[in-house]
C-alpha positions in Angstrom: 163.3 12.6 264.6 164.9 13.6 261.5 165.4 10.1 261.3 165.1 10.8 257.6 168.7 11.3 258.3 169.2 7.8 257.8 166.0 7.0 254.7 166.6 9.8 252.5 168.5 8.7 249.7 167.3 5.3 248.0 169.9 2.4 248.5 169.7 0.8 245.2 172.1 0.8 241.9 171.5 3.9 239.3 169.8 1.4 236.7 167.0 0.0 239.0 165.6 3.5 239.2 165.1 3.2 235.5 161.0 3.2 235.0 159.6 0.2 233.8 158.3 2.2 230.3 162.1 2.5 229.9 163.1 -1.0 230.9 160.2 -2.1 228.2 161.5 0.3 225.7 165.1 -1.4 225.7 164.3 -5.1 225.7 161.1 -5.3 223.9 159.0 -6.6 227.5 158.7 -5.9 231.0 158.9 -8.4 232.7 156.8 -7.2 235.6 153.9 -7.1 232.9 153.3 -10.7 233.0 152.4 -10.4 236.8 148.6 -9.9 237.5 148.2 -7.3 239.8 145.4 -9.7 241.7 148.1 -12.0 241.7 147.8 -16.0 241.3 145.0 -17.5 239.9 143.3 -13.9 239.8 143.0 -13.5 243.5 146.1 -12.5 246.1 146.0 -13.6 249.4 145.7 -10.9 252.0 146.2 -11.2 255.7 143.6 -8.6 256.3 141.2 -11.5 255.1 140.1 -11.7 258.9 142.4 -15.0 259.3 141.2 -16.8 256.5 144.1 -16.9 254.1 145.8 -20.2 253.3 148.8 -21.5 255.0 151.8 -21.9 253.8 152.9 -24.9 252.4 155.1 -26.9 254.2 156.9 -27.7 251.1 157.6 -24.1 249.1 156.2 -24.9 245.6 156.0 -22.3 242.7 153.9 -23.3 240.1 155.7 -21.8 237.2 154.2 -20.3 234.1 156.3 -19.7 230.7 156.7 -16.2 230.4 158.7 -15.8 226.8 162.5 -15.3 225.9 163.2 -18.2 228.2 162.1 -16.3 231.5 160.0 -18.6 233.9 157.5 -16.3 236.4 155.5 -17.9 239.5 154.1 -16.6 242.9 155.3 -18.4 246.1 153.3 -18.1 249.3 155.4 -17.4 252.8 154.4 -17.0 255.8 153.4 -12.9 256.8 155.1 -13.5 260.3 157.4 -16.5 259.9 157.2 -17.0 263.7 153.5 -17.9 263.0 154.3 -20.4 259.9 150.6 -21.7 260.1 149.4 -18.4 260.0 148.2 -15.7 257.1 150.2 -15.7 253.9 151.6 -13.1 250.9 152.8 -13.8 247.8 156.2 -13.3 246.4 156.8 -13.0 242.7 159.7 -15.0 241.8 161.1 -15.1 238.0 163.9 -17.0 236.9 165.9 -17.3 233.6 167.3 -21.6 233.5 171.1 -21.7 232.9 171.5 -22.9 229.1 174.1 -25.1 229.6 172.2 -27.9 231.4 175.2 -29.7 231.5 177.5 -27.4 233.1 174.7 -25.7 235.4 176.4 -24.3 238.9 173.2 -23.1 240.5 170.5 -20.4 241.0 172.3 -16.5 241.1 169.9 -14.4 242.9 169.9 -11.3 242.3 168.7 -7.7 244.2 169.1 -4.3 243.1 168.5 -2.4 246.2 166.4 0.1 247.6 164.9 -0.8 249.7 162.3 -1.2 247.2 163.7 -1.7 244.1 161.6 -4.2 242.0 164.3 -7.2 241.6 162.4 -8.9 238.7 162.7 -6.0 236.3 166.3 -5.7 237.2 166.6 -9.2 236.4 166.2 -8.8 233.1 169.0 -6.4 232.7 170.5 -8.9 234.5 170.2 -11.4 231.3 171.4 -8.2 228.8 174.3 -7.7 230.7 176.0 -10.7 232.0 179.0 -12.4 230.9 177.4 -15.4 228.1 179.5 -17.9 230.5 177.0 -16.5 233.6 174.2 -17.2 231.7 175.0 -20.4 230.6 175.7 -22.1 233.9 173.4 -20.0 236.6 169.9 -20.3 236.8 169.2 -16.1 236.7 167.0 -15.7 239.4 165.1 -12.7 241.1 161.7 -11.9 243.3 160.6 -8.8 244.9 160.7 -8.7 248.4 157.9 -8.8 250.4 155.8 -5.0 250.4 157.9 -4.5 247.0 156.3 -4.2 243.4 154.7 -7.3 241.9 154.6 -9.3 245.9 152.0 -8.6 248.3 152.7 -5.1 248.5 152.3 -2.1 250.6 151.1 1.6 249.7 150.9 4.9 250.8 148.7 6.9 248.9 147.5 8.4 245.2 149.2 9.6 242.5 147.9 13.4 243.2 149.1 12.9 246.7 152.7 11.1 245.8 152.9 14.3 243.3 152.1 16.8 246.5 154.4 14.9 248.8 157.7 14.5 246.2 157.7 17.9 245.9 158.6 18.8 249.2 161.3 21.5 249.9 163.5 19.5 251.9 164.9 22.7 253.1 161.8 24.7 254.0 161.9 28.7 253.8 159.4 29.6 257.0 157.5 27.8 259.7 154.1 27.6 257.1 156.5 25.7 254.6 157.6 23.7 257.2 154.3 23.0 258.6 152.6 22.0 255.7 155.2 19.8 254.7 155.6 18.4 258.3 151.7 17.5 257.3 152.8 15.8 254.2 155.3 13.4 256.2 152.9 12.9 258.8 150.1 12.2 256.0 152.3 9.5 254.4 152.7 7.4 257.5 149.4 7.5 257.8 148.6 6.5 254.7 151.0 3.4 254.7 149.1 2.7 258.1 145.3 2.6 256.3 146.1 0.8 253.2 148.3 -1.5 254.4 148.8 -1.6 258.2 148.4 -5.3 258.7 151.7 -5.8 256.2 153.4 -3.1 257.9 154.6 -4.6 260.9 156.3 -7.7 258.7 157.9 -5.3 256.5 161.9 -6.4 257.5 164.7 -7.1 256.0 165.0 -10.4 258.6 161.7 -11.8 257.2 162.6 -10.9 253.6 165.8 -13.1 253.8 163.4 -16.0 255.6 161.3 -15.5 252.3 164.5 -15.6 250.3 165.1 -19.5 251.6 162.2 -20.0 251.3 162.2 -19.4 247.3 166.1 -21.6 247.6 164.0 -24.7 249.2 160.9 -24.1 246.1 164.1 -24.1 243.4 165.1 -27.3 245.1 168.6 -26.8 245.3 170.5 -27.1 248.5 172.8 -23.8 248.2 172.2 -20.6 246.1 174.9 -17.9 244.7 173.7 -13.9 245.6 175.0 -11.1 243.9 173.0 -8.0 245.8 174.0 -4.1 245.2 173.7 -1.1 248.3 171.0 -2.5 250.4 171.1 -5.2 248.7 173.8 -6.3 250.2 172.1 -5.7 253.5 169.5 -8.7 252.4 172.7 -10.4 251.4 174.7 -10.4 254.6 171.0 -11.1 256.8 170.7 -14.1 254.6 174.4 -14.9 255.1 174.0 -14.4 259.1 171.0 -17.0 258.8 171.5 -19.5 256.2 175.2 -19.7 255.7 175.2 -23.6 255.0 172.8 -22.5 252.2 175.0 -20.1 250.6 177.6 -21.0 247.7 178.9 -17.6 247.3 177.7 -13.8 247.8 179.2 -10.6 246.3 178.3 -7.3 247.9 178.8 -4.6 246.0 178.3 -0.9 247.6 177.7 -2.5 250.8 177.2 -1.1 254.6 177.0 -2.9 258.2 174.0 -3.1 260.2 176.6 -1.6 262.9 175.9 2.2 261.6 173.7 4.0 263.6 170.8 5.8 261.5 173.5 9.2 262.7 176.4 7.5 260.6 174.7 6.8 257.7 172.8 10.1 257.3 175.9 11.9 257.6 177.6 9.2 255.5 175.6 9.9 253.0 175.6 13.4 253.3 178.8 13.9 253.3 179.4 11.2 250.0 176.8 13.1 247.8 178.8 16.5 249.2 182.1 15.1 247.8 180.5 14.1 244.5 179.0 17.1 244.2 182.4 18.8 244.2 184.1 16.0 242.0 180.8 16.9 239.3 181.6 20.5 239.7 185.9 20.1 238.9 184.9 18.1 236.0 182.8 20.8 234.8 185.8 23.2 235.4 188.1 21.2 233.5 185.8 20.1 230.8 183.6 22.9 230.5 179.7 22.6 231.3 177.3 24.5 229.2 174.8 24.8 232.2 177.5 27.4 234.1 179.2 28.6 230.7 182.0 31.2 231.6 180.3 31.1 235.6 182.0 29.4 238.6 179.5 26.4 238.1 179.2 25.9 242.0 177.9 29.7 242.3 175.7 28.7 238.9 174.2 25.6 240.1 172.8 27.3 243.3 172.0 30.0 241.5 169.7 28.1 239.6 168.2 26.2 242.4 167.5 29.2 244.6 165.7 30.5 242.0 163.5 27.7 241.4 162.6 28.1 245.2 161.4 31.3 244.5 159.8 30.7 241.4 159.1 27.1 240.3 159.5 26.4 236.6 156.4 25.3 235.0 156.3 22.2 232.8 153.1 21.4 231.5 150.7 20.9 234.0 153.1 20.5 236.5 156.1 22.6 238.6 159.8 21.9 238.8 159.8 22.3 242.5 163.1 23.1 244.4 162.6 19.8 246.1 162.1 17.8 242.9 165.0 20.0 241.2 167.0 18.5 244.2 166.0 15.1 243.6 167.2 14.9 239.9 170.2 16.3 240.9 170.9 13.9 243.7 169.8 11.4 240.9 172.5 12.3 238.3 175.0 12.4 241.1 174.7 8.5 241.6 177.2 7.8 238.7 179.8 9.2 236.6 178.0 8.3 233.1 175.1 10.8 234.3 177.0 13.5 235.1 176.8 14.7 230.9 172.7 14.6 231.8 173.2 16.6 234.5 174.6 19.0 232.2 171.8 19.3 229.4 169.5 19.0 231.9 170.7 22.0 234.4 171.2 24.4 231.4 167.6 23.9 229.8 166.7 24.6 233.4 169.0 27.9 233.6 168.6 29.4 229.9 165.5 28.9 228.9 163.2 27.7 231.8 162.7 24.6 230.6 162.8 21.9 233.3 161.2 19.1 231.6 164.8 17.3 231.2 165.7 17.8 235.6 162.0 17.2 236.6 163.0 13.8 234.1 165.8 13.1 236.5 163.6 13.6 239.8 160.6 10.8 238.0 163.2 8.2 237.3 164.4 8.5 241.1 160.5 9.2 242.3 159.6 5.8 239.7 156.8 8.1 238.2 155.9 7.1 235.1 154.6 9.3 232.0 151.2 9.0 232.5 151.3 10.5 236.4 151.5 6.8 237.6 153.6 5.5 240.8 155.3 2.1 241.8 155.0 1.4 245.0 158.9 1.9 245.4 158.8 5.1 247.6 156.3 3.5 249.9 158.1 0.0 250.7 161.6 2.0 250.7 160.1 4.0 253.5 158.5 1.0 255.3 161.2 -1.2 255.4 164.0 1.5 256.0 161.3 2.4 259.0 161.1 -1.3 260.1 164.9 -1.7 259.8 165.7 1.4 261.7 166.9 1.6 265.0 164.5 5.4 266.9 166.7 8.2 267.9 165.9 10.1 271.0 163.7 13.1 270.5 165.7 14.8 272.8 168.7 14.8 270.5 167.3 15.4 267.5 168.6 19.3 266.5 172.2 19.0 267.8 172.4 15.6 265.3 170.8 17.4 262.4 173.6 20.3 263.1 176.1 17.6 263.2 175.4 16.8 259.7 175.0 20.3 258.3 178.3 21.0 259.8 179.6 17.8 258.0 177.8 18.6 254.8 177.0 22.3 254.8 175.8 22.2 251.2 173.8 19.1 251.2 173.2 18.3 255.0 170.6 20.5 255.0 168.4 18.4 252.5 168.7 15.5 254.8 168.6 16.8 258.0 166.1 19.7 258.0 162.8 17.6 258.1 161.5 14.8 259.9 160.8 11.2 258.6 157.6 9.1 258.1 159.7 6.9 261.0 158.9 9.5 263.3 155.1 8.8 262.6 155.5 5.3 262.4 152.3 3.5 263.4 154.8 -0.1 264.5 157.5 0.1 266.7 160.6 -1.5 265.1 162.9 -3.8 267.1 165.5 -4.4 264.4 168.7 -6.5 265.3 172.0 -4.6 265.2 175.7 -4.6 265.7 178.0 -5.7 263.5 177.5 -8.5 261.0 178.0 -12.3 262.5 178.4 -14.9 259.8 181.7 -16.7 261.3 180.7 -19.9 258.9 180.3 -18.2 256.0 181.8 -19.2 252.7 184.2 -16.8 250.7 182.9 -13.7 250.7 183.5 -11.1 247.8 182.7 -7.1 249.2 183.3 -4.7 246.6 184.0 -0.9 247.4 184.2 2.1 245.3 186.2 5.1 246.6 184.2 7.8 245.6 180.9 6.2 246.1 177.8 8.8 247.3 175.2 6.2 248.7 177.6 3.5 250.3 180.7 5.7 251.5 184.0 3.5 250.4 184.8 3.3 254.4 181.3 1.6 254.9 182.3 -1.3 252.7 185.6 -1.4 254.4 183.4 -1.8 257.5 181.3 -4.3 256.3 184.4 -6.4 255.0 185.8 -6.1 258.2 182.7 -7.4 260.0 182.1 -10.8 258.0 185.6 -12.7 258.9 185.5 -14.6 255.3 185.3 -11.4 253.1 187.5 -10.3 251.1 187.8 -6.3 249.8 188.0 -5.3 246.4 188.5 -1.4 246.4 187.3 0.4 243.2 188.4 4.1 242.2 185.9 6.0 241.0 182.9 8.2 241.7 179.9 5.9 240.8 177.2 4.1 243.4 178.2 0.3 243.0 180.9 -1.0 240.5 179.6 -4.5 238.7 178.5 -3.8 235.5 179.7 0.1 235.5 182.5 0.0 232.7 185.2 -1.2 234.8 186.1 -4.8 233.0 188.4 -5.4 236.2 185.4 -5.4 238.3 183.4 -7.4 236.0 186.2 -10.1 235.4 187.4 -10.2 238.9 183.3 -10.5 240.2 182.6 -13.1 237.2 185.5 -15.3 238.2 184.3 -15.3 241.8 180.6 -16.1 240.8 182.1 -19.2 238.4 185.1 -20.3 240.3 185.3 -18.9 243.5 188.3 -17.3 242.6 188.8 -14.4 245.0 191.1 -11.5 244.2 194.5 -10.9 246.0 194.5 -9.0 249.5 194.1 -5.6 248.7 192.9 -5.9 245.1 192.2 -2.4 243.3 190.9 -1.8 240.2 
């Protein structure tokens, strides 16, 4: 189905989107650098080596390596189906930063960014910029990228040239040729995923990846870990917390969601979040002023603009600012507040003088294309997981859903509901579990919920909070994806006293 209803928009925290040239550019390394691509000792195992790949290790080891600035990097072999522990194995890249107060060391802090398909370690290291010095000093700063994800074992789904093709998809095609050939693209991308890496594929779930993620506690050595995860991060978060809740110190969730929505809710959650920020960045550019719209309504401006890059694609270089990638660095400004400004600049180069170098920009940080045409592997394991994790929808019910979402969202619904998904073309059936979340023995739980937010609606984290009987809501005001580390210094003091004294905040806390 459309089941890209429920996939579209990347679940992840506006930073992790950041390429890892930029990342590089602000802290003098990537981290992600110091990972071979081969990966340990020069050779990665891979369970298309007709059975031959070692076993995992009944005791998780990772043989760490110094990797500069006080950051530690190893590889830790799990099992690809942990219901077959003596089976074929993939690597996980772990990297962790050692708490430099010895002395007054809590623990390891895991961290995830989102995504799916965010590359945790390189978040990590923003991690170590941005933290409170008292975080630092008594948590071990620890991240790895799930399995399929960036430096692990990982899956893919094609070139550059055909990543370029396939990002620039009109989500909202024009006639039955546009939506043919990009029906072809979707179909082609599946399989793609399926050729170069279909014996992954099937393993590719958020239940293994939190199986993978004890497995890295038991290689640390300690007995219980502390997780702060952001939007599907806090999926992996409250899995983990389902399955290993002796293991588990503390978790925040921040921007999160319950496995309880149906792929239906979300899509239109999402839709309709991204349709009210969309009208809370259009009032601020009534009340401030935007240059993009000038003396114009900037609604009828924006859509101005973007109908006119459907008929006539901007060029830039050797390349086109697409209505579909013009779509995607809007939706990628939309994720926070502190964008918006970019948003700006980058709609009225667009509209004055053709120049969409700034919004095509926008739709590469989103698309993790770097500047020399290269991808991450980001958009392929966000689709594979999101497909693995996803429950089907009928076929049978497909077009009065999609109208159920334009109707919700009739500016933006379109754009999620007007194509099909790579799900649909799935090569692995997905049995995911669902319902509501189910960790009755869980410690203190810290969910964190921001009004206005586009990707996690505020009533999704009220759900979630709901769900897990030991969490505890803090509501945030505001029009930003995720809250930790956004400006708010309530958030980040009321989140940092939970992390070091599990200290929660007062029933219904607002900041």
């Amino acid at each position: 189905m459309r089941r890209a209803l429920a996939i579209l928009l990347a679940l992840c925290v506006v930073v992790a989107a950041c390429t890892e040239e930029s990342t590089s550019e602000r802290s003098g390394g990537g981290l992600t650098d110091l990972f071979r691509d081969d990966g340990p000792d020069g050779d990665a195992t891979d369970p298309a080596d007709d059975g031959e790949s070692a076993a995992a290790p009944s005791s998780p080891s990772i043989d760490w390596v110094d990797a500069g600035g006080g950051w530690q990097e190893g590889y830790l072999a799990v099992p690809l189906d942990h219901d077959d522990p003596d089976g074929p194995t993939i690597d996980i890249a772990v990297v962790r930063h050692p708490a430099e107060d010895p002395d007054e060391r809590i623990g390891p802090l895991f961290i995830n960014p989102g995504g799916p398909g965010a590359a945790a370690i390189v978040y990590a290291y923003y991690g170590e910029l941005m933290f409170d010095d008292e975080i630092l000093e008594r948590f071990d700063i620890v991240a790895f990228d799930p399995r399929g994800v960036g430096a692990s074992t990982n899956v893919t789904c094609g070139d550059d040239e055909f990543l370029d093709e396939y990002n620039a998809i009109d989500p909202v095609p024009d006639s039955p040729d546009e939506t043919a050939d990009a029906e072809a693209l979707i179909e082609e991308f599946a399989a793609n995923c399926d050729v170069e890496s279909g014996d992954i594929l099937p393993f590719l779930d958020t239940v293994s990846t939190a199986k993978d993620m004890d497995l890295v506690r038991q290689a640390l050595g300690d007995d219980q870990l502390t997780y702060l995860g952001f939007s599907y991060g806090t999926y992996l978060g409250a899995t983990y917390l389902e399955l290993f809740s002796d293991h588990t110190r503390a978790a925040v969730l921040d921007g999160a969601y319950s496995r309880s929505l149906t792929p239906v809710e979300m899509s239109q959650g999402q839709a309709e979040g991204f349709e009210h920020t969309l009208d809370a960045f259009l009032d601020w550019c009534r009340q401030d002023g935007c240059d993009y719209s000038g003396s114009e309504d900037p609604e009828a401006a924006l859509f101005g603009l973007l109908d006119s890059i459907d008929a006539r694609p901007i060029a830039v270089g050797d390349r086109e600012l697409t209505v579909g990638l013009a779509w995607t660095g809007l939706i990628q400004a939309l994720y926070a507040e502190a964008m918006w400004p970019t948003l700006d600049q980058a709609l009225a180069a667009a509209r004055s003088s053709k120049d969409g170098s700034r919004l095509l920009q926008l739709a590469d940080q989103y698309n993790s294309r770097a500047a020399d045409g290269s991808y991450d592997n980001k958009g392929a394991a966000f689709v594979s997981i999101s497909c693995m994790d996803s429950e089907p929808i009928e076929p049978a019910t497909e077009d009065d859903l999609a109208a159920q979402i334009i109707a919700a969202a009739p500016r933006v619904g379109p754009v999620f509901a007007s194509l099909p998904s790579p799900c649909d073309s799935w090569p692995v059936t997905p049995d995911p579990p669902t319902g509501p979340w189910r960790a009755p023995n869980a410690p203190p739980v810290l969910v964190v919920a921001t009004t206005g937010d586009p990707a996690t609606p505020y009533a999704w984290g009220v759900r979630a909070a709901d769900e897990l009987e030991t969490a505890r809501l803090l509501t945030v005001d505001g029009d930003s994806h995720t809250a930790y580390w956004g400006g708010n210094s309530c958030v980040d003091d009321t989140v940092d006293a939970y992390l070091l004294d599990l200290r929660l905040p007062g029933e219904g806390a607002r900041c």
